[in-house]
C-alpha positions as MATLAB code, in Angstrom:
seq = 'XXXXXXXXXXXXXXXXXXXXXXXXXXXXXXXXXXXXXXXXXXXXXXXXXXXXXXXXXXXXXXXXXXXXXXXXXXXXXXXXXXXXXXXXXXXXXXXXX';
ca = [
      17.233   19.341    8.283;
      18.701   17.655    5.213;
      20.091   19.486    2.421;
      20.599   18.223   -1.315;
      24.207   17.325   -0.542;
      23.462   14.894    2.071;
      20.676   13.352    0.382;
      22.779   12.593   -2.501;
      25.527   11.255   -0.652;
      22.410    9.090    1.143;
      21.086    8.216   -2.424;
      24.211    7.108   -3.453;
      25.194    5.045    0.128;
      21.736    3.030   -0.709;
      22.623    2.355   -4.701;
      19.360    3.615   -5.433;
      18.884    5.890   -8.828;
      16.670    8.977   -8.757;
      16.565   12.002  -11.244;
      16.873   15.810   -9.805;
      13.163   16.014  -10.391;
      12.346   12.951   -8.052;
      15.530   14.486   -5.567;
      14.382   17.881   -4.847;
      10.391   16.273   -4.379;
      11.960   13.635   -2.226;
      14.003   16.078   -0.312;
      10.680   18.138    0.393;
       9.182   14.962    1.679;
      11.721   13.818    4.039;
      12.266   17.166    5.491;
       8.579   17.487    6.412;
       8.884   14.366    7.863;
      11.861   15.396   10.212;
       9.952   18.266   10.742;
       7.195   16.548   12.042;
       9.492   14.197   14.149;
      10.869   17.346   15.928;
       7.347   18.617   16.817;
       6.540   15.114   18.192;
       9.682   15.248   20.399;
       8.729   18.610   21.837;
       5.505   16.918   23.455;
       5.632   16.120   26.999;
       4.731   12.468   27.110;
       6.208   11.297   30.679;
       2.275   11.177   31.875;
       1.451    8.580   28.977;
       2.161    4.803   29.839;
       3.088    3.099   26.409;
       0.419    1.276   24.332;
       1.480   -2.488   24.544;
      -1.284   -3.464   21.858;
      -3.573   -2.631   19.344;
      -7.092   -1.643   19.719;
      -9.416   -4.637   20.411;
     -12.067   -4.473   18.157;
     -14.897   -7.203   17.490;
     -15.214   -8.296   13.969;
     -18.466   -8.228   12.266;
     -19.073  -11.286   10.199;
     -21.767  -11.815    7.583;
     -23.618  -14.722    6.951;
     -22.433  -15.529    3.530;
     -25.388  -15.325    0.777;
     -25.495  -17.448   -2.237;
     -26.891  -15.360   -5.640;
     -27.782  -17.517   -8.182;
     -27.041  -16.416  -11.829;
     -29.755  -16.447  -14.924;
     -28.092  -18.556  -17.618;
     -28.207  -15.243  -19.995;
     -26.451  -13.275  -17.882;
     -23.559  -16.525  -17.261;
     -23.472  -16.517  -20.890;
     -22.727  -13.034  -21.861;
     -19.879  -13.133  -19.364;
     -18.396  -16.051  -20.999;
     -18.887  -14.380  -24.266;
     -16.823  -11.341  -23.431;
     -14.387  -13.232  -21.664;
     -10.935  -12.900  -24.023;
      -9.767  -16.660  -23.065;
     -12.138  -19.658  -22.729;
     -12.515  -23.192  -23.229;
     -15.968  -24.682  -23.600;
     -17.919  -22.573  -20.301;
     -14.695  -22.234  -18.590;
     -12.083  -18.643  -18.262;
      -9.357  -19.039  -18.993;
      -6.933  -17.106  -16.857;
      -2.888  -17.063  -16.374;
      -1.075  -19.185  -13.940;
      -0.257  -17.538  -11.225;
       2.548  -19.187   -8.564;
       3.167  -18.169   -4.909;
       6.356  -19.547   -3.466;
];
Protein backbone atom coordinates (compact mmCIF):
# COMPACT_ATOMS: atom_id res chain seq x y z
CA UNK A 1 0.00 0.00 0.00
CA UNK A 2 1.38 3.43 -0.84
CA UNK A 3 1.33 6.22 1.47
CA UNK A 4 1.55 10.09 0.62
CA UNK A 5 5.29 10.05 1.29
CA UNK A 6 6.13 7.61 -1.29
CA UNK A 7 3.93 8.95 -3.81
CA UNK A 8 5.54 12.22 -3.56
CA UNK A 9 8.90 11.01 -3.67
CA UNK A 10 7.35 8.95 -6.98
CA UNK A 11 5.82 12.31 -8.24
CA UNK A 12 8.85 13.97 -7.92
CA UNK A 13 11.27 10.84 -9.47
CA UNK A 14 8.83 11.28 -12.72
CA UNK A 15 9.11 15.41 -12.87
CA UNK A 16 5.54 15.44 -13.07
CA UNK A 17 3.52 18.45 -11.12
CA UNK A 18 0.31 17.68 -9.24
CA UNK A 19 -1.50 19.79 -6.47
CA UNK A 20 -2.48 18.03 -2.92
CA UNK A 21 -5.99 17.95 -4.27
CA UNK A 22 -5.02 15.84 -7.45
CA UNK A 23 -2.30 13.79 -4.79
CA UNK A 24 -4.56 12.53 -2.20
CA UNK A 25 -7.38 11.56 -5.33
CA UNK A 26 -4.48 9.99 -7.13
CA UNK A 27 -3.27 8.21 -4.10
CA UNK A 28 -6.93 6.74 -3.63
CA UNK A 29 -6.73 5.56 -7.18
CA UNK A 30 -3.53 3.80 -7.21
CA UNK A 31 -4.11 2.12 -3.98
CA UNK A 32 -7.35 0.55 -5.25
CA UNK A 33 -5.53 -0.49 -7.99
CA UNK A 34 -2.82 -2.39 -5.87
CA UNK A 35 -5.58 -3.54 -4.07
CA UNK A 36 -7.09 -5.10 -6.82
CA UNK A 37 -3.67 -6.53 -8.05
CA UNK A 38 -3.36 -8.37 -4.65
CA UNK A 39 -6.84 -9.97 -4.99
CA UNK A 40 -5.87 -11.09 -8.54
CA UNK A 41 -2.68 -12.73 -7.16
CA UNK A 42 -4.61 -14.65 -4.54
CA UNK A 43 -6.48 -16.61 -7.46
CA UNK A 44 -5.34 -19.98 -8.22
CA UNK A 45 -4.65 -19.86 -11.92
CA UNK A 46 -2.15 -22.98 -12.45
CA UNK A 47 -5.37 -24.81 -14.23
CA UNK A 48 -5.63 -21.84 -16.86
CA UNK A 49 -3.30 -22.17 -20.02
CA UNK A 50 -2.46 -18.47 -21.10
CA UNK A 51 -4.52 -16.70 -23.81
CA UNK A 52 -2.01 -16.34 -26.80
CA UNK A 53 -4.61 -14.07 -28.77
CA UNK A 54 -7.49 -12.09 -28.91
CA UNK A 55 -10.96 -13.16 -29.49
CA UNK A 56 -11.69 -13.92 -33.19
CA UNK A 57 -14.57 -12.18 -34.10
CA UNK A 58 -16.12 -11.72 -37.74
CA UNK A 59 -16.66 -8.21 -38.78
CA UNK A 60 -19.93 -7.11 -40.03
CA UNK A 61 -19.64 -4.87 -43.01
CA UNK A 62 -22.35 -2.71 -44.55
CA UNK A 63 -22.96 -2.10 -47.95
CA UNK A 64 -22.25 1.54 -48.11
CA UNK A 65 -25.52 3.71 -49.09
CA UNK A 66 -25.35 6.87 -50.99
CA UNK A 67 -28.12 9.75 -49.59
CA UNK A 68 -28.54 12.31 -51.86
CA UNK A 69 -29.05 15.90 -50.46
CA UNK A 70 -32.08 18.47 -51.55
CA UNK A 71 -30.27 21.61 -52.71
CA UNK A 72 -32.19 23.58 -49.69
CA UNK A 73 -31.00 21.60 -47.22
CA UNK A 74 -26.98 21.82 -48.98
CA UNK A 75 -27.62 25.39 -48.85
CA UNK A 76 -28.56 26.11 -45.35
CA UNK A 77 -25.48 24.16 -44.31
CA UNK A 78 -23.30 26.32 -46.30
CA UNK A 79 -25.06 29.26 -44.91
CA UNK A 80 -24.28 28.48 -41.31
CA UNK A 81 -20.99 27.36 -42.05
CA UNK A 82 -18.51 30.22 -40.26
CA UNK A 83 -15.76 29.87 -43.21
CA UNK A 84 -16.60 29.45 -46.93
CA UNK A 85 -15.60 30.25 -50.28
CA UNK A 86 -18.16 30.18 -53.07
CA UNK A 87 -20.10 26.40 -52.05
CA UNK A 88 -17.02 25.23 -50.44
CA UNK A 89 -16.07 24.98 -46.09
CA UNK A 90 -13.62 26.20 -45.30
CA UNK A 91 -11.82 24.32 -42.58
CA UNK A 92 -8.13 24.53 -40.87
CA UNK A 93 -5.17 22.68 -42.10
CA UNK A 94 -4.57 19.99 -40.33
CA UNK A 95 -0.87 18.03 -40.72
CA UNK A 96 0.00 14.45 -39.63
CA UNK A 97 3.69 13.72 -39.58
Amino acid sequence: MLNKQHLKYLIELAKINIDDKELDKLLIDLNNILNFIDEIKKLNLNNFQPLVGGVIQKLELREDEIHQMDESTKEKIIEQFPQKENNYLKVPKIILK
